[in-house]
SEKE-492155 format. One record per residue (C-alpha): y negated, x, z negated. Coordinates in steps of 0.05 Angstrom, whole numbers, padded with zeros to 5 digits, always signed. Layout:
N
YXZ;...
This chain:
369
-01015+00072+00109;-01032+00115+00174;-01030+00071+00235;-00973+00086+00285;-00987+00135+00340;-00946+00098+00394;-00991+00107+00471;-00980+00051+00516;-00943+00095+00562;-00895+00121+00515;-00886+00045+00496;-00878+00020+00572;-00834+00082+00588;-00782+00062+00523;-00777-00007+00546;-00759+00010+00617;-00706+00052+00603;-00679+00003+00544;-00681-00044+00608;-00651+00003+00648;-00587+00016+00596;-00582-00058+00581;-00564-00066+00661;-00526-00009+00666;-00483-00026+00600;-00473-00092+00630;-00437-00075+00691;-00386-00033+00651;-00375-00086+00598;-00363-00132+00665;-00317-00072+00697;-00287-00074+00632;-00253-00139+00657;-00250-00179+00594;-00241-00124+00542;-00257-00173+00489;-00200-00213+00506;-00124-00197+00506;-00138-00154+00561;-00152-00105+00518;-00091-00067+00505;-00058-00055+00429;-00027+00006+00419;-00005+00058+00468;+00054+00093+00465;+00123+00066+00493;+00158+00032+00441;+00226-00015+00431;+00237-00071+00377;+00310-00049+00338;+00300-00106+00290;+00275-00174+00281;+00265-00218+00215;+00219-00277+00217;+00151-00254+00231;+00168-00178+00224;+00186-00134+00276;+00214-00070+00269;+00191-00015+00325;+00219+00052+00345;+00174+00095+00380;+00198+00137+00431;+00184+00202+00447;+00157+00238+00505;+00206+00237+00565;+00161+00294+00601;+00181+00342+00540;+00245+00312+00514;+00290+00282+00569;+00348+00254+00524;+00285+00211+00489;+00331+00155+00489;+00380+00190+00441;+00386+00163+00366;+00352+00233+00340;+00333+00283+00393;+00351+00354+00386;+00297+00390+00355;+00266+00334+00317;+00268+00319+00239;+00336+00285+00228;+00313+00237+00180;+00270+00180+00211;+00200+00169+00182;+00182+00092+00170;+00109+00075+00174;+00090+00009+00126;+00022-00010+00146;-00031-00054+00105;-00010-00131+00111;-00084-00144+00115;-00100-00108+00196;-00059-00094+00250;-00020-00031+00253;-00045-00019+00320;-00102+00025+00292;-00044+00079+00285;-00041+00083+00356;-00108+00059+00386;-00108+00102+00448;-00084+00166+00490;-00125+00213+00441;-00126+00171+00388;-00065+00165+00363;-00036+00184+00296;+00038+00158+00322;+00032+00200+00382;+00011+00261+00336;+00081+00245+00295;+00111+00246+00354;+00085+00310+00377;+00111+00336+00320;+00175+00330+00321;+00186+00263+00285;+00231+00198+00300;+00185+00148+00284;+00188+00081+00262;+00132+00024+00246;+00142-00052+00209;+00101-00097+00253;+00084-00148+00199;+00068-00203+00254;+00015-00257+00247;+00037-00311+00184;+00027-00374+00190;+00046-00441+00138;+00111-00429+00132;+00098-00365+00104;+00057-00399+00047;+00108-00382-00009;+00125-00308+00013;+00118-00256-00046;+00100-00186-00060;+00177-00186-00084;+00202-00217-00006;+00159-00168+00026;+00172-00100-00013;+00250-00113-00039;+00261-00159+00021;+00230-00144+00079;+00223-00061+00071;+00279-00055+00033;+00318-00096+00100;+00282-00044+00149;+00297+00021+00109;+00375-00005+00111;+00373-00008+00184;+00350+00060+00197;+00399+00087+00146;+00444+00063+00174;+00423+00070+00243;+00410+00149+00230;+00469+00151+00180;+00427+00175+00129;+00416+00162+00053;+00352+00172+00051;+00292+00163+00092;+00223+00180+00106;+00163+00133+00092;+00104+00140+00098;+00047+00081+00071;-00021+00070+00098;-00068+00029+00059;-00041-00032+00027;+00021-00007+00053;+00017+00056+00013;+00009+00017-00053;+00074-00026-00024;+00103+00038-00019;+00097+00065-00076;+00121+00000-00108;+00186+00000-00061;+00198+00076-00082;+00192+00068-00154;+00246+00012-00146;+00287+00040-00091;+00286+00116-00095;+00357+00132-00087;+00333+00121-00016;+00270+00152-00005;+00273+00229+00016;+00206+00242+00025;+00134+00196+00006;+00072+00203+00037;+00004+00160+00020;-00052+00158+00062;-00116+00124+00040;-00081+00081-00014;-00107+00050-00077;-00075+00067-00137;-00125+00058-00189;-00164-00005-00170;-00216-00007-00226;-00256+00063-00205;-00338+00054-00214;-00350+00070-00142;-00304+00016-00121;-00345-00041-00096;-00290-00082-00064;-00257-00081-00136;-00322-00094-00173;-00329-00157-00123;-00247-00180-00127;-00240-00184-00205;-00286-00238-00211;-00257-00282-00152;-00220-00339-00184;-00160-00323-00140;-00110-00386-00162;-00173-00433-00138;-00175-00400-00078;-00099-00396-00058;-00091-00466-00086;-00136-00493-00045;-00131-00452+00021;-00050-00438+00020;-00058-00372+00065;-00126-00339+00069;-00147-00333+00128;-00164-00266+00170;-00237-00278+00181;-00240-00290+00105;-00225-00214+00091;-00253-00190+00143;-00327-00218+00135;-00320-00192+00064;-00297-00121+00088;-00364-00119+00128;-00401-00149+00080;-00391-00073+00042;-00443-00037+00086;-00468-00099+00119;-00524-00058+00156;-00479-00014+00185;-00420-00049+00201;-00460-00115+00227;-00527-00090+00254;-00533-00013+00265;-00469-00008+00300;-00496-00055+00358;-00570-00028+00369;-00538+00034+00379;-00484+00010+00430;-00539+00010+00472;-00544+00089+00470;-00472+00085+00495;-00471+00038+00557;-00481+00079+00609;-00412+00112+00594;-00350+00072+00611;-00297+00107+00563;-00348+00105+00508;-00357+00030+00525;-00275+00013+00524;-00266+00054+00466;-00319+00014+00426;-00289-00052+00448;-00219-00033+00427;-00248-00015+00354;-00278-00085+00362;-00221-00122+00372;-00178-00083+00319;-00228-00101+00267;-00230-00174+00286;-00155-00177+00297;-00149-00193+00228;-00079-00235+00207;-00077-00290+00158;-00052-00271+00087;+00010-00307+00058;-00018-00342-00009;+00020-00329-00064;+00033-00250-00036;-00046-00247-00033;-00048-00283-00102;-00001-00237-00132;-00032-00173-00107;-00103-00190-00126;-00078-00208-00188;-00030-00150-00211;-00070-00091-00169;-00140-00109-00171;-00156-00149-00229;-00108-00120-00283;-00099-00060-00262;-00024-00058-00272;-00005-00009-00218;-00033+00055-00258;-00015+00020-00320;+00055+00001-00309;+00046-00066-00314;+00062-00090-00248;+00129-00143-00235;+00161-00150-00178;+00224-00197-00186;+00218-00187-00253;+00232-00111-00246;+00172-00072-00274;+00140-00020-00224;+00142+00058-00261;+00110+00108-00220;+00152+00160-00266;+00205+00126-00233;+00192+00168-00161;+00221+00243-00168;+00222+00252-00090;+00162+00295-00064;+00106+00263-00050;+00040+00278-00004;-00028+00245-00016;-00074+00238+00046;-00146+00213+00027;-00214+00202+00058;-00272+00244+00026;-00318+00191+00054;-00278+00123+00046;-00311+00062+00021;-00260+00025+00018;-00218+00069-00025;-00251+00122-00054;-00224+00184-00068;-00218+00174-00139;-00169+00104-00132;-00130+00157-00087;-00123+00221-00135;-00109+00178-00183;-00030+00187-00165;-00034+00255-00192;+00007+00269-00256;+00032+00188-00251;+00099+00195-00214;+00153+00227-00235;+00151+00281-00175;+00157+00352-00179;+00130+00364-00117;+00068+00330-00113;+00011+00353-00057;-00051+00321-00033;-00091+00331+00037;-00174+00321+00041;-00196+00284+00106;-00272+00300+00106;-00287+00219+00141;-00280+00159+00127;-00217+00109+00121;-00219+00095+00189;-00235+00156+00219;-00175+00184+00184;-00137+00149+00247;-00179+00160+00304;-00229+00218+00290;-00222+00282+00339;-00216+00317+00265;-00166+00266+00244;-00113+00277+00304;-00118+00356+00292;-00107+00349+00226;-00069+00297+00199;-00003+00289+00245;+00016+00357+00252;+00004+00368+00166;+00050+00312+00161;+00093+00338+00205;+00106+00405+00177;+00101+00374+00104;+00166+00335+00121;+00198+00394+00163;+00198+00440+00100;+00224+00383+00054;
């Protein structure tokens, strides 16, 4: 092995300015004031609770005053008339949807002409122990999508899934579809036994019942160490050596934080709903299978005929593409389309690429359906 060619001056000159960045990064993480606390603010685009049920709240986000001065209105002129219902994962906070001014995948909707609407699943505590898949998709959504019907006086509404939430509504559709115009999926599983899937190859040997039996609701940090644990180099080591490349710039530093405190904002899971849904989707299978029972209906995919859009990420570890495109030929649809995000599953939200892409494709999507 050739010995490294590293002169003392080079050496002496890397350390000073490593010294140098380290200061300079810790002023801004001090003019940050607190960033890592509550300080830091989640989500930011003006919003109103129309509906409140336990831990759930249910948001309507309004749009932009400067370009739309009857904002306050029901539905705007100009907009979609049907309002679009975002169900986020159960296992983050949907905040992620809206992280900042030019991050922002609700303000994109927005932009586009959409009323939109977003189920705040809350933080569960014990006395959500007993919750199931069946009170959160035929309870709780089904509850929500009421209110806008009739709030809109509508039939039928827009929804669109994310994650977990996608696979919840997929579930809701193929038992509710009389009231679902329009579906769209973004970075949800739908077959969970792929060979690239690592989370899956990890989850079907868990002995879930010991777990839940003996915990009552997982907690956060739980799923969240495990989520890192996937690219443990990268998500708990590289990211932080090269913070240091960053400090010198304020925005970069806030932006970083507010990732941070997303990923770590991590809600407890109710235990029988995370029983059931490691169970049914991860360790049998029985979403792509049919198999799946939710209040002792069974879950068909053939069962949704309303059109459907399929966002994935080319690059998502946590669901690959494959668990995605799986939904092809499965549902009942006619009208079935899918959209390639060249990133990963979170960059689908927050990426410059992302906010070009993915809110204004949804947008016109729903506009011609």
């Amino acid at each position: 092995m050739a010995p490294i060619d590293l002169p003392p001056e080079k050496l002496i000159a890397e350390v000073i300015e490593y010294s140098r960045k380290l200061q300079a990064g810790a002023e801004h993480l001090c003019t940050a004031g607190g960033l890592a606390s509550e300080a830091i603010p989640t989500g930011v685009s003006p919003r109103e609770a129309i509906y409140r049920e336990d831990k759930l709240t249910l948001y309507r986000y309004l749009p932009d005053v400067a370009s739309n001065p009857v904002s306050d209105s029901v539905s705007d002129p100009g907009s979609n008339p049907v309002p679009l219902l975002i169900v986020y994962a159960l296992v983050n906070r949907p905040y992620m949807a809206d992280l900042q001014e030019d991050r922002s995948t609700i303000k994109g909707l927005l932009a586009s002409g959409q009323p939109v609407y977003l189920i705040d699943w809350g933080y569960p505590d014990g006395a959500d122990r007993f919750l199931t898949l069946d009170d959160y998709i035929n309870g709780y959504i089904d509850r929500c999508v009421d209110r806008l019907r009739e709030r809109h006086q509508v039939e039928r509404i827009n929804l669109l899934g994310i994650c977990q939430g996608g696979t919840m509504s997929l579930c809701y559709t193929a038992l509710h579809q009389p009231k679902v115009r329009n579906l769209i999926t973004m970075v949800t599983p739908v077959d969970f036994q792929t060979p690239d899937n690592m989370l899956s190859a990890w989850v079907r040997h868990l002995d879930v019942d010991l777990l839940v039996d003996v915990q009552g609701n997982i907690p956060g940090d739980f799923l969240n160490w495990t989520f890192l644990a996937l690219k443990p180099f990268t998500l708990a080591g590289q990211k932080y050596v090269q913070l240091v490349d960053i400090l010198e710039d304020q925005a970069q530093v806030e932006n970083f934080l507010r990732m941070e405190k997303w990923i770590f904002d991590s809600p407890a899971q109710a235990g029988e709903a995370f029983r059931q849904f490691i169970k049914q989707f991860y360790q049998q299978n029985g979403l792509i299978r049919g198999e799946v029972i939710l209040g002792e209906q069974p879950v068909k995919l053939n069962k949704i005929t309303c059109p459907l859009l399929n966002i994935y990420g080319e690059q998502d570890h946590l669901v690959p593409p494959d668990a995605s495109r799986a939904l092809k030929g499965q549902t009942g649809s006619t009208d079935y389309s899918e959209l390639a995000f060249p990133g990963g599953h979170i960059g689908i939200y927050v990426s410059g690429k992302a906010q070009a892409l993915i809110p204004p494709s949804i947008g016109r999507w729903l506009d011609e359906r």
